[in-house]
C-alpha positions as semicolon CSV with decimal commas, in nm:
position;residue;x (nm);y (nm);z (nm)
1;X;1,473;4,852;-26,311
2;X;1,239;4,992;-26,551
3;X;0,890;5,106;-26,525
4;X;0,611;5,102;-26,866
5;X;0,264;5,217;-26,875
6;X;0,091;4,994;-27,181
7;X;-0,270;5,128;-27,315
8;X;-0,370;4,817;-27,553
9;X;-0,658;4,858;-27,784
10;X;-0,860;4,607;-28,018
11;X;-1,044;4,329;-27,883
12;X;-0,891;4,315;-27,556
13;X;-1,208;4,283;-27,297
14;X;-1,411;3,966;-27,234
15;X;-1,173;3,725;-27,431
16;X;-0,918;3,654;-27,107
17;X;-0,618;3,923;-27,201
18;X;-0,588;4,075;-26,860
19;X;-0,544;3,681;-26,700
20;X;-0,311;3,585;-26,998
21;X;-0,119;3,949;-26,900
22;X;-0,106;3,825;-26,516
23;X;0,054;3,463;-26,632
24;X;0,301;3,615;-26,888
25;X;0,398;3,833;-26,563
26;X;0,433;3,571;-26,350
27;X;0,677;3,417;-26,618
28;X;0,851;3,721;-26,648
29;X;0,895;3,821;-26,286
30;X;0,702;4,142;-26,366
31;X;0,550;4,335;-26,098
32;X;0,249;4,583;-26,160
33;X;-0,093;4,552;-26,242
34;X;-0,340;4,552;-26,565
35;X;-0,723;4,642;-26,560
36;X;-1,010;4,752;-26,819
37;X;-1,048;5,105;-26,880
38;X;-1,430;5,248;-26,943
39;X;-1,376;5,264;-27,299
40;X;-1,257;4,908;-27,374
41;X;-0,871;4,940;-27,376
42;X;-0,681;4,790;-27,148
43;X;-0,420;4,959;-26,921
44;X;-0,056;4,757;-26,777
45;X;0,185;4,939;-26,556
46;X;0,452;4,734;-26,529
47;X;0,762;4,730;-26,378
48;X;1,082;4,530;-26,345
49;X;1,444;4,458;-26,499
50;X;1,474;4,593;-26,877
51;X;1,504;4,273;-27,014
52;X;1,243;4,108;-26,838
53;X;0,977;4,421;-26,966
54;X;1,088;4,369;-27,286
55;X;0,997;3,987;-27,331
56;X;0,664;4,051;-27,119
57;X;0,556;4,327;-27,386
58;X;0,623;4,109;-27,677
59;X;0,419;3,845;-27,496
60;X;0,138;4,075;-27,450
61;X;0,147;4,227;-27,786
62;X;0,000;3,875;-27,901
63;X;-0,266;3,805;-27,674
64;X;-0,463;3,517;-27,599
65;X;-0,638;3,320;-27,880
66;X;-0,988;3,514;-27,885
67;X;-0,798;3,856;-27,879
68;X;-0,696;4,109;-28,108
69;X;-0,450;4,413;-28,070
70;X;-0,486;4,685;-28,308
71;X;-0,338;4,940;-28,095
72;X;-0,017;4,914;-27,796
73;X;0,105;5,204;-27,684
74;X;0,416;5,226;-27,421
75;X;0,504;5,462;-27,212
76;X;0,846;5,493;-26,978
77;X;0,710;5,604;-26,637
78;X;0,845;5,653;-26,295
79;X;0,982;5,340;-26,113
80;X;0,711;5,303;-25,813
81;X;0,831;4,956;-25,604
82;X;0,533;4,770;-25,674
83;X;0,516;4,405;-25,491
84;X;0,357;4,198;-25,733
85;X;0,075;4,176;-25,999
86;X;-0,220;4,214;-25,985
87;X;-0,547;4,209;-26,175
88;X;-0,803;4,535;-26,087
């Protein structure tokens, strides 16, 4: 099991990326959560088998339609146990 904090950066608020996130989570058995930071990033901590995390980021490195991600920066975190998504 593997564990990634993602800060995402662009046009990533008020254009659906934290609901497209939550589906491509779903479809990836991912467990975690995403949310808007202050400054108009967006934060995932995500967590689940390698493989699985690895097709989930590449999803979210696209976005939805409206978006745009100039910046997506991972970090390998502590495993926690979450159980599920969520959106904050």
């Amino acid at each position: 099991m593997k564990r990634v904090r993602v800060i995402v950066g662009g046009r990533v608020q008020g254009v659906g990326f934290r609901y497209y996130v939550a589906n491509g989570a779903k479809q990836h058995c991912i467990k975690g959560y995403v949310q808007n930071l202050s400054d108009g990033r967006v934060e995932i901590d995500a967590e689940g088998e390698s493989e699985n995390i690895h097709h989930f980021l590449s999803d979210c490195k696209k976005g939805p339609n409206f978006s745009r991600v100039d910046t997506f920066l991972v970090s390998d975190i502590p495993f926690y146990g979450f159980d599920r998504f969520k959106i904050k």
